[in-house]
C-alpha positions as CSV (number, residue, x, y, z in Angstrom):
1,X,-13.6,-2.3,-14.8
2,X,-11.6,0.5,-13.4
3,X,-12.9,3.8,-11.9
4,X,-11.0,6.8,-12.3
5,X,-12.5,9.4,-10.2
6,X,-11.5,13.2,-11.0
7,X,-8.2,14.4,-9.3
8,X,-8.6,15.6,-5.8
9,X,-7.3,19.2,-5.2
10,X,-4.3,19.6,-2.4
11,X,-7.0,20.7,-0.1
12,X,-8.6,17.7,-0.5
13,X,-5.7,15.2,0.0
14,X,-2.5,17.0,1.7
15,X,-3.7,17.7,5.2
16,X,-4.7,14.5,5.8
17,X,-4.0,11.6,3.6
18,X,-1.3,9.6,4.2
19,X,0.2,6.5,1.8
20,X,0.6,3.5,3.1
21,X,3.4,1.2,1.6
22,X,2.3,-2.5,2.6
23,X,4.8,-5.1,3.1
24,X,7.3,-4.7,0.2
25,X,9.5,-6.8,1.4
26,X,12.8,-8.6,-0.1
27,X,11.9,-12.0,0.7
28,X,8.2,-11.9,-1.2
29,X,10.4,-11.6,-4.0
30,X,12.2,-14.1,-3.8
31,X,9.4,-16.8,-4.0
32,X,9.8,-20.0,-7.0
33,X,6.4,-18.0,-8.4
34,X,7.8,-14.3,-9.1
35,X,6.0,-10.8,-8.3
36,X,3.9,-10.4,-11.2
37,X,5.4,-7.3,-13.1
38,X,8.0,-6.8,-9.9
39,X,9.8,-3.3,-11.6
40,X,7.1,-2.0,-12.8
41,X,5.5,-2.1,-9.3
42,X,8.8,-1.2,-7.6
43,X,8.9,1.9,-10.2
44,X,4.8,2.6,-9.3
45,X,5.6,2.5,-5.3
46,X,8.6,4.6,-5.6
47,X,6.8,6.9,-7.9
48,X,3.8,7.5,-5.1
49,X,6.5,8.4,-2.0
50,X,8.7,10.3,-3.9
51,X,5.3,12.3,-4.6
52,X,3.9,11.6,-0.9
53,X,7.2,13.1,0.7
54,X,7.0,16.2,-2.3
55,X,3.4,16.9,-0.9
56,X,4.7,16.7,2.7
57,X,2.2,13.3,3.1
58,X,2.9,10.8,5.8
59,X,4.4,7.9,4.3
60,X,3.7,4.6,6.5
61,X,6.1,1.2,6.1
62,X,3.9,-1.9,7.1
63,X,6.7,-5.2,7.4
64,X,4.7,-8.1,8.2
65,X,6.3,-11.0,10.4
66,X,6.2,-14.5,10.6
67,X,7.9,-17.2,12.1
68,X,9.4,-18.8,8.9
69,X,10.9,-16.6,5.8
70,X,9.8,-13.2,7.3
71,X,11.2,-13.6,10.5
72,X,11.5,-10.0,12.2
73,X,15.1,-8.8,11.5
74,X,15.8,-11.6,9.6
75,X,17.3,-10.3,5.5
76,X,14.2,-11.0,4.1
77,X,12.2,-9.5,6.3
78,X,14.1,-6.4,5.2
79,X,12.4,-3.6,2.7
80,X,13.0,-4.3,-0.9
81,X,16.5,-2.9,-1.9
82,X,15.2,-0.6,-4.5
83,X,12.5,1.1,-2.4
84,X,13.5,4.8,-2.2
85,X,15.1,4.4,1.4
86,X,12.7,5.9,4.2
87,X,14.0,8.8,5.9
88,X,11.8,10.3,8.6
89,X,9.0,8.1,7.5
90,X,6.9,5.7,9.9
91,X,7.6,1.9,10.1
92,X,4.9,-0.4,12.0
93,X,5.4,-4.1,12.1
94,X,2.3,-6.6,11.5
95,X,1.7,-9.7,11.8
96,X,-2.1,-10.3,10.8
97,X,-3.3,-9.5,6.7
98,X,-4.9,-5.8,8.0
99,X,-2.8,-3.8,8.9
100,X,-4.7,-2.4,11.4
101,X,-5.2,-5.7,13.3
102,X,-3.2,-5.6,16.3
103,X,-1.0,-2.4,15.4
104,X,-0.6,1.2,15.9
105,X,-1.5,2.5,12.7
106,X,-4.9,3.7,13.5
107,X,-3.8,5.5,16.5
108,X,-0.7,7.1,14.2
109,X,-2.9,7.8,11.6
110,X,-5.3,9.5,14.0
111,X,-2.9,11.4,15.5
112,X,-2.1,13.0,12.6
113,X,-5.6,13.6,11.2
114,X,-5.7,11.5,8.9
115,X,-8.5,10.6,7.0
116,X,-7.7,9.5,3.7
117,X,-5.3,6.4,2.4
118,X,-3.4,5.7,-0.4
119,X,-2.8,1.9,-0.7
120,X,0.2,0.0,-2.4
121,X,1.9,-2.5,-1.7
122,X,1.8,-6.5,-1.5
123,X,0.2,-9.1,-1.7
124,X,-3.1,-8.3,-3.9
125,X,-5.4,-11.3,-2.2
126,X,-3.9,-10.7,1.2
127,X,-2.6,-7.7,3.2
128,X,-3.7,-5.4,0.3
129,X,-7.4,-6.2,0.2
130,X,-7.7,-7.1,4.2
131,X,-5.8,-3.5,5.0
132,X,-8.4,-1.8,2.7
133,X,-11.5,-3.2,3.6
134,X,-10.9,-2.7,7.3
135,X,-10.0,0.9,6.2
136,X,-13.2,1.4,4.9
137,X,-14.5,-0.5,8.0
138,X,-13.0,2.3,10.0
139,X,-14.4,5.0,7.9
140,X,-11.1,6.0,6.1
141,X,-11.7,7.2,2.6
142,X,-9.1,4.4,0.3
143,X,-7.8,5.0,-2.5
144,X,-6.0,2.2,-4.1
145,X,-3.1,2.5,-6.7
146,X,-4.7,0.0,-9.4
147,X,-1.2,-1.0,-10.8
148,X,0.6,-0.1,-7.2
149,X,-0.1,-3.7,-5.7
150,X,1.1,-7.1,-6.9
151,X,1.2,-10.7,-5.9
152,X,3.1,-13.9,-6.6
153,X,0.4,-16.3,-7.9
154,X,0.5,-18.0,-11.0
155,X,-2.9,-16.1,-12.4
156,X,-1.6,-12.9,-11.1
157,X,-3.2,-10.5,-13.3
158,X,-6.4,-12.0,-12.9
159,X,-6.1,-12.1,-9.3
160,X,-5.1,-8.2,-9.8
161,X,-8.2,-7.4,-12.0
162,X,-11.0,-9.3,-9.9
163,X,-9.4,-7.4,-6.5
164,X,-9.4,-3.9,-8.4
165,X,-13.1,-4.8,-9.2
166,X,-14.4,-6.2,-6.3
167,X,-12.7,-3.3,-3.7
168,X,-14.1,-1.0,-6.1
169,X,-17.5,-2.5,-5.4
170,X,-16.7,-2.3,-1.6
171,X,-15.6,1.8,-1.9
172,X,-12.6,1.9,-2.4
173,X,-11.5,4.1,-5.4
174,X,-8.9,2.9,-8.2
175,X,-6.6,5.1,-9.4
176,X,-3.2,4.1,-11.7
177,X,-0.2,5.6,-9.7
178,X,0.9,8.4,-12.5
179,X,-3.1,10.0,-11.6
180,X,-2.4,10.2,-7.8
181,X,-0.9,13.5,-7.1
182,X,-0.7,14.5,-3.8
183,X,0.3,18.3,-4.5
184,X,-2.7,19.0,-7.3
């Protein structure tokens, strides 16, 4: 079951919320199991930094690394083609499920006063959830585009609908990407 908590005003959000994008990533889409509903979340990621950068919000790139088929520098390793291309916009490399495990981000975040997250990104079970509950860990408020995130397991939806549920039971707010709007 989804919460939909009432739109935050720009006072609220602006100043210091920042969305994070997390590892969408060319060769996570290119697995024999597909992204479940891939355009629709490339369409619901784009939609949240084209309103991020609008609103003047940090946008944050995580790219997790690997040794095998997200090898640092390596094509796949590469943001997804049809991400709206980042400009000024932060990238931090990872190479643990939280983003915040052996990274920067926290000290970025901090920097610029940040306080509240948006979440989107890939993959549900993984990065997604282990980035948001350390975020609430840290004391971050989180809230997590509902249909932002995606994975590339055969019950995908499922795995989408427990996560949404059980983060939501941990804090973390749900909202679908059309009711985050960073400028309200």
């Amino acid at each position: 079951m989804e919460s939909h908590p009432r739109p935050h005003s720009a006072a609220e959000m602006r100043n210091d919320v920042a969305l994070l994008v997390i590892d969408v990533q060319k060769s996570l889409f290119a697995k024999s199991t597909p992204i479940y509903n891939a355009e629709g979340l490339l369409e619901n990621v784009n939609h949240l930094i084209d309103c991020a950068r609008q609103a003047n919000v940090p946008v944050v790139y995580l790219q997790h690394c690997n040794d095998s088929f997200l090898a640092e520098g390596s094509d796949g390793w590469q943001l997804h083609p049809q991400l709206h291309p980042p400009v000024n916009d932060l990238m931090i490399h990872k190479r643990h499920g939280s983003a915040f495990k052996q990274t920067p981000l926290k000290a970025q975040l901090d920097a610029r006063g940040v306080s509240s997250l948006v979440v989107t990104g890939l993959v549900t079970q993984g990065c997604v959830r282990a980035t948001c509950l350390d975020a609430k860990k840290l004391g971050y408020r989180v809230v997590l585009a509902s249909d932002g995130h995606s994975n590339y397991h055969k019950q995908a939806a499922k795995l989408i609908q427990e996560l949404n549920q059980k983060l939501s039971e941990a804090g973390v707010e749900l909202r679908a990407s059309s009711e985050i709007n960073f400028h309200e």
